[in-house]
Every structure is written in C-alpha cells, then in structure tokens.
C-alpha positions in Angstrom: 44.1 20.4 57.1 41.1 21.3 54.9 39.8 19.0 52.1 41.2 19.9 48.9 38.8 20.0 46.2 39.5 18.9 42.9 39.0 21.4 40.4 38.2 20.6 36.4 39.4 23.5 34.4 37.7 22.7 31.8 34.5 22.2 33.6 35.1 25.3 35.0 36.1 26.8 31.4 32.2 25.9 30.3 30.5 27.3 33.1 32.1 30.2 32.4 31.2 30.1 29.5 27.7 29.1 29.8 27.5 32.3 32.0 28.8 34.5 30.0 26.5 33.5 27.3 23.1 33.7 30.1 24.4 37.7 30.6 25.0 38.5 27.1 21.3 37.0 26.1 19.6 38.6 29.0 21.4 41.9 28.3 19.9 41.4 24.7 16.7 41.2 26.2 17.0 43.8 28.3 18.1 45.7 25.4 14.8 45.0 22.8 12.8 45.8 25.8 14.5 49.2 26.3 14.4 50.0 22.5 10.3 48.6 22.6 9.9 50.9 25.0 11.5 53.9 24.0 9.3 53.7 20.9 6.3 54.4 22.5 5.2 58.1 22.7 5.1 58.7 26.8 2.8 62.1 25.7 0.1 60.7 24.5 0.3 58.0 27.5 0.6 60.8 29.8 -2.6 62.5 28.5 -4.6 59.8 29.2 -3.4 59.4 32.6 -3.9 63.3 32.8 -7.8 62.7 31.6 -8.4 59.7 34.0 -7.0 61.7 36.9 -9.8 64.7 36.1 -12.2 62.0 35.8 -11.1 60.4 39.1 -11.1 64.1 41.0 -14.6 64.2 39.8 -15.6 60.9 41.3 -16.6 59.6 37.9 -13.9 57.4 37.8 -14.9 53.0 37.5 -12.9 50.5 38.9 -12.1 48.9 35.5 -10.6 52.6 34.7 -8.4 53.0 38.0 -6.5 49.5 36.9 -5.9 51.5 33.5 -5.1 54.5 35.7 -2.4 52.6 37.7 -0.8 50.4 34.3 -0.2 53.5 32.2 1.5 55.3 35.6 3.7 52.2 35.3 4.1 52.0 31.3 4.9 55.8 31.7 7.2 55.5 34.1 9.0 52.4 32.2 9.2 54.8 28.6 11.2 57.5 30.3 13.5 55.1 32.3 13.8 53.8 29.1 14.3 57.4 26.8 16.9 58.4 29.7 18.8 55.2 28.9 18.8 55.5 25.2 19.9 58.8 25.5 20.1 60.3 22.0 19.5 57.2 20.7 16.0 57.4 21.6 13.3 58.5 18.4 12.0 61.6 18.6 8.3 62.6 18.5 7.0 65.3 17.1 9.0 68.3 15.0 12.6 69.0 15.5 15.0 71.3 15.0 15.9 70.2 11.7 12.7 69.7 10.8 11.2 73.2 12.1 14.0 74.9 9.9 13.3 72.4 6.7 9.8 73.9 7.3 10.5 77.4 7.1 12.0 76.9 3.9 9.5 75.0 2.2 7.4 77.6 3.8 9.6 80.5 2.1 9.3 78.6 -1.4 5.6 78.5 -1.3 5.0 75.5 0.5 5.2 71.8 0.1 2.9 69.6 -2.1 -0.9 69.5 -0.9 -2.0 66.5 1.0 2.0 65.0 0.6 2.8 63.7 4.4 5.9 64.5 5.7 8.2 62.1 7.8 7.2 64.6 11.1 4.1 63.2 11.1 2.3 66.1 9.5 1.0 67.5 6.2 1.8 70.8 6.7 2.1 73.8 9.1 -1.5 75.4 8.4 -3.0 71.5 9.1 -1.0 70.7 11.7 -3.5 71.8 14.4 -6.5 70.2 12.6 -4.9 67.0 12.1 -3.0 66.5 15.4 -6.4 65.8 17.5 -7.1 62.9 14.6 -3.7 61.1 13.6 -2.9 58.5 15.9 0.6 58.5 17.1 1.1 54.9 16.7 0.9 56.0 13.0 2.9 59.0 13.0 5.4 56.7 14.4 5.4 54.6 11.0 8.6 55.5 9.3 8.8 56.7 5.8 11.1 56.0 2.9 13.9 58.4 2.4 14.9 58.3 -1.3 12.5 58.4 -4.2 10.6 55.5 -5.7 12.0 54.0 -8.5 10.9 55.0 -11.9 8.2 52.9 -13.8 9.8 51.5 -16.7 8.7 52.2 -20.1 7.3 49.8 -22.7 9.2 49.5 -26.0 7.2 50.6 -28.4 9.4 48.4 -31.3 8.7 45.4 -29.1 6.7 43.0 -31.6 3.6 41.3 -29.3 4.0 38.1 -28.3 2.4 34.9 -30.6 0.8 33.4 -27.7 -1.5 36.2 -27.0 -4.5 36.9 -29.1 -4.8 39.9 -27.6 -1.6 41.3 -28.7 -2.5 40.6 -32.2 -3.6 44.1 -34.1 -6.7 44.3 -35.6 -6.5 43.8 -39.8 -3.5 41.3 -39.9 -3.8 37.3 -39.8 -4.0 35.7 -36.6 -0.9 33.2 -36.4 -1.7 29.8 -36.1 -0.6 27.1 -34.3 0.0 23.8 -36.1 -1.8 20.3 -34.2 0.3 18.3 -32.0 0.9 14.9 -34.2 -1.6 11.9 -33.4 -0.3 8.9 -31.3 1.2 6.2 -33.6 -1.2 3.1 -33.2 -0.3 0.4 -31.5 -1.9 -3.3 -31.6 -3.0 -4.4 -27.8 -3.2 -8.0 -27.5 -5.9 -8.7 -24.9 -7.6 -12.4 -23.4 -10.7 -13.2 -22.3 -10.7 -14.7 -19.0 -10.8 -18.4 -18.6 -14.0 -19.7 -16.4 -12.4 -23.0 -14.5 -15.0 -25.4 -13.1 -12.8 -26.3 -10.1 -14.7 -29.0 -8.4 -15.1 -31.0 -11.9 -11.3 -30.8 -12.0 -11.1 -31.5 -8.2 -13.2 -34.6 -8.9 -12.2 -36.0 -12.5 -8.3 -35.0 -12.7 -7.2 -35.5 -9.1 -8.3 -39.1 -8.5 -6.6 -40.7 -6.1 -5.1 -44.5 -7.3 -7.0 -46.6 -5.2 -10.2 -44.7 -6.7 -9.1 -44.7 -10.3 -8.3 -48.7 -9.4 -11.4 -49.1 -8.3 -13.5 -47.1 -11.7 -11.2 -49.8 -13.5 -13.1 -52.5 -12.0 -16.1 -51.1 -12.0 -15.7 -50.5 -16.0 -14.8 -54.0 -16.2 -11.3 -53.1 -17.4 -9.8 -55.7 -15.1 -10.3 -59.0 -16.7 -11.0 -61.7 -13.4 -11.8 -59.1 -11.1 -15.2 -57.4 -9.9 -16.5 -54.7 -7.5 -18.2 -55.2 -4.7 -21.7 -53.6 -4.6 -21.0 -51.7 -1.4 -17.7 -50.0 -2.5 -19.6 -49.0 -6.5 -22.1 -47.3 -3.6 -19.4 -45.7 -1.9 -18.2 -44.2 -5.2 -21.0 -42.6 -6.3 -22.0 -41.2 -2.7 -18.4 -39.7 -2.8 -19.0 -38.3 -6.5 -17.1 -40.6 -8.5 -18.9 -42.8 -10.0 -21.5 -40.1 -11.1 -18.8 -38.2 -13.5 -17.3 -41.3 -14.7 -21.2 -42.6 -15.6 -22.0 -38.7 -17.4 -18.3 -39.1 -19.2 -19.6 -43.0 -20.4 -23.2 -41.8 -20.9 -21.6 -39.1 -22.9 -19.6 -41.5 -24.9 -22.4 -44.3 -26.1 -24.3 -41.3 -27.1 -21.8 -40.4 -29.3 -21.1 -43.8 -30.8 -25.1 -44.2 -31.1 -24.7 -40.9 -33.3 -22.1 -42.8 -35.1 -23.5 -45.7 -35.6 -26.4 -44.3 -36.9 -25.0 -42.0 -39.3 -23.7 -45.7 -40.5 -26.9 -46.9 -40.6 -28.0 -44.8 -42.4 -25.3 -44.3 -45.1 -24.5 -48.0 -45.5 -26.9 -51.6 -45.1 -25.6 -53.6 -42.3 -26.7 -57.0 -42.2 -27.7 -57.1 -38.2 -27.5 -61.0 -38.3 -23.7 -61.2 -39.0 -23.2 -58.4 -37.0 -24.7 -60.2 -34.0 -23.4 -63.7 -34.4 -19.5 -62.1 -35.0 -20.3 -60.2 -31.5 -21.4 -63.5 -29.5 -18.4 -65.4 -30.9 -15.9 -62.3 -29.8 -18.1 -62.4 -26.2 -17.0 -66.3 -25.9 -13.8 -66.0 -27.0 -12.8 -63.4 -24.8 -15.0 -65.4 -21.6 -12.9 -68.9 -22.9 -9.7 -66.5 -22.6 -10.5 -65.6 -19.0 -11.4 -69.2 -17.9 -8.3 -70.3 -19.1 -6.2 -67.4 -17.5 -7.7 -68.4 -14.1 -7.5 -72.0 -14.8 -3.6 -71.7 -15.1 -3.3 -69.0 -12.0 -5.3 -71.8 -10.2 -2.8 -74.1 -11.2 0.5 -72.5 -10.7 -1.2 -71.7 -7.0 -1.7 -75.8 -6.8 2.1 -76.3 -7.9 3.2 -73.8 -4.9 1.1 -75.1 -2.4 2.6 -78.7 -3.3 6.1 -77.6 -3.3 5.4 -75.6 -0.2 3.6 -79.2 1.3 6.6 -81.5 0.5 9.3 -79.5 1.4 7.5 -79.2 5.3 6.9 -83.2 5.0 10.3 -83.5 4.1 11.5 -81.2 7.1 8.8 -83.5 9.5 10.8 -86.4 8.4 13.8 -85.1 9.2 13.0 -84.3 12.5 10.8 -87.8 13.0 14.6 -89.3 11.9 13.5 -90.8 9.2 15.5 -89.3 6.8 19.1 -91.5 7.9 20.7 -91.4 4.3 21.1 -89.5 0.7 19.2 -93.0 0.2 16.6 -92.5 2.4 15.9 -88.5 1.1 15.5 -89.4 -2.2 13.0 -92.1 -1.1 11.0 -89.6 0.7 11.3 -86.9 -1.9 10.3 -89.2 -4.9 7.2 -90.1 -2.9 6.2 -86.7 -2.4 7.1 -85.7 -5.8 5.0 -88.2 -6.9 1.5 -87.5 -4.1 1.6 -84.2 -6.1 1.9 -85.1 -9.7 -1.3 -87.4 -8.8 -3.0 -83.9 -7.3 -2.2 -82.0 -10.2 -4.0 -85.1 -12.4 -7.1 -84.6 -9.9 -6.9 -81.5 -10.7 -6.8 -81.7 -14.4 -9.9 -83.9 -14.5 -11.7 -81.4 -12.5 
C-alpha cells in the first residue's frame, strides 16, 4: 500500500490563502501597468518611430538612435495591447464625437472664449492646426476640472478692523492703545559668599591623631613629671606639628605681650613684687612635683616589698620551712619587718 500522507487542513487553508492573495496582488499589478500604459498616446510614439525609420532608410540613422528605434517598437506595441484590453475604458486622445458636436455649437454661437483651453486639448478650431505641432501630448493629457471655481468671497464692508493691526486703523481717528503688562513683584534673593577652607591647616591642626596631641602635651610642658625626648619634638616638626602648634603659641605671647603692655602702660606695676611672687609660684609648683614623684616612688617601693615577701614566703614554703600557722607568722613578721626598715632607708634618702 502507498504511504498515506497526513494532511493539515488548516495548513492547507493558509496556503490557499496566501495564494489567493499572490494572484489578486499580481493581478493588481498587472492592472496599474495596463491602465499606465493605456495613458500614453501610442500616436505620437508612433511618429517618432515613423521619423527614425526615414532616418534609418536614409542611412543617417546612429546606433544610440536604433536602441530608441527598437524600445518605442516595444512601448508601442505594449500601449495597444494595453488600449485593446481596456476596451472603452481606455482615454481617448484627441476630439470626439461629443466633443466635435460641442464644437459646432460653440462655433454656431460665435465661438468660445479667446485663449480659454478646452478639456480636448485645444483652444479652438481656427488654432488647432497652429498649436497641435507645439502642445506636447503629455500636457494635453492633463485633465481639467469640470465644474466652475468657487466664487471669491466678499469682504464685509460693516466689518470693523481689527485692534491689533495698525494698518487697519483709518487715518483721522485715535490709534487704540495697548496698556503695559504689570512689572514683576520684587522679590528678596538671599545669596552667600563662598567660604575659602584652608584644608591642609585643618588636615594638620583639627585632625591630630592622640598619640600626637599626647605628645604636643608634653612638649608644652602640660604633663607635670614627664618630658619629650629631643628626637620625637624633631619628628614633630619634620611631620608639621610642631610648626603650627609653635605659630598658634607664638601667636598667643604676642597677644598677652599686647596685653601686658596696654597694662603697662595704663597702670604702675612694681616689677620687683611681680618677680619675687613669680619665683615663689615657680618653687611651689617644682616642691609640688618632687613630692608627687617622691610618693609614686614610694608606693612603687611598697609594691615591690609586698611583691618580695610574698615570693620569700612561697620559697619558704617550698624549702619546708613553713611547718605551722606558728611557723608562717614567724616568717611573715620577719619579712614584714625587712621592709618597714627599707621604707626607713628610704625615707632618709
């Protein structure tokens, strides 16, 4: 048995579709080209050909005019294949019957309006023969409109002119004036300066690290007991520290010199008093210091004992010495008593 193909109607519905459509478009084609071509006059086309044959039975006839010769043989050919399928449908060139007749009684009345062209093509019958030879047919073929133009309408003479126009305005009465548009209302702008930021003072005197701002502390002498070494105070001012803290201090004696000597100047100062009160202040505050390290020296001593005795008492313990509660406080009393005699020493001192 033969293979049974399997048919999709509705596959086969748009195919048949899709043909139907490719006919009906390339019938529509066909068509315009028909109707293009039944618009062209085939009698002027055929007088050409009949001048390039005459030329070509003379022998005067170039090459580039025996192409011409062969395409208007072809585009003659193609016009009446195209007429004969038009039928009646196909324009007409030319006067015709109706058009002969309409002319024999606008010829009976006296004739039609001079130099008025007529839908033939033609002026009128005594120019037709004059203007034939100079009229292309391409523009006889242009066609004309059928009914009258429309009338022009009329202006209304009541109509008043228009304000906008000084031109419309007759001459003797007031020119109409337009009143000014009303000024802006004033309004108050509120505008700043901009503010000029010197970023690498701020980079250098508001973002100090700690250690650095520990260190300017020491170097001030804020730090009672404490100095700087001379290497780190060189370090600072190679880094740019030091050198904005010394403009900010020389900044501030120079002030309290301006100070002080607007006080000079306004009120006697006994210089004397002045200087002994200062050197009393300068050894009470050095007296102060002394005696702050004498006591951190001292508390350091009391550590270091306790520390002392409680590792002898922990080396006597693993010696065996220590055998009792008797024994321990022995040993403890003994130490407690080697360090009272080192904090004496150390009093003396």
């Amino acid at each position: 048995m033969a293979k049974e193909k399997t048919i999709n109607p509705a596959q086969a519905a748009r195919k048949a579709e899709k043909q139907r459509a490719l006919k009906k478009s390339k019938a529509q084609l066909q068509a315009q080209r028909t109707e293009k071509l039944a618009r062209r006059n085939p009698e002027r086309l055929q007088r050409e050909v009949d001048d390039l044959k005459s030329q070509e039975q003379s022998g005067n006839l170039r090459p580039h005019d025996r192409q011409r010769l062969a395409q208007l043989e072809k585009d003659v050919a193609a016009i009446k294949k195209a007429r004969e399928a038009l039928g009646d449908r196909a324009p007409k060139f030319g006067g015709g019957g109706g058009g002969e007749h309409r002319d024999e009684r606008r010829d009976s009345r006296g004739g039609g309006v001079l130099g008025k062209r007529r839908r033939d093509g033609g002026k009128s019958r005594q120019g037709d023969g004059e203007s034939s030879s100079e009229t292309d047919e391409d523009a006889r073929n242009i066609p004309m409109p059928k009914d009258t133009p429309p009338p022009i309408p009329r202006q209304d003479r009541h109509r008043k002119p228009q304000p906008g126009n000084a031109n419309d305005t007759l001459m003797g009465q007031p020119r109409i004036t337009h009143a000014l548009p009303p000024k802006p209302v004033a309004k108050i702008v509120y505008e700043a300066a901009p503010q000029l930021r010197d970023l690498r003072k701020e980079a250098t005197t508001g973002l100090v690290p700690t250690a650095v701002q520990n260190k300017l502390k020491l170097a001030e002498g804020k730090v009672q007991g404490r100095l700087l070494e001379p290497e780190e105070l060189d370090k600072l001012e190679r880094e740019g520290y030091r050198s904005t803290e010394k403009a900010a201090e020389v900044t501030r004696q120079e002030d309290g010199y301006g100070a002080m000597k607007k006080n000079v100047e306004s009120v006697n100062i006994d210089f004397d008093a002045e200087e002994e009160a200062l050197e009393r202040e300068l050894r009470q505050i050095e007296m102060e210091a002394l005696r702050e390290e004498g006591l951190k020296d001292a508390e350091k001593a009391v550590d270091a004992a306790v520390e002392e005795a409680k590792y002898s008492m922990m080396g006597a313990e693993s010696l065996g010495k220590i055998k009792g509660i008797t024994s321990e406080g022995e040993i403890a009393e003994k130490n407690l008593r080697h360090v009272q005699m080192e904090e004496v020493e150390d009093g003396d001192i």
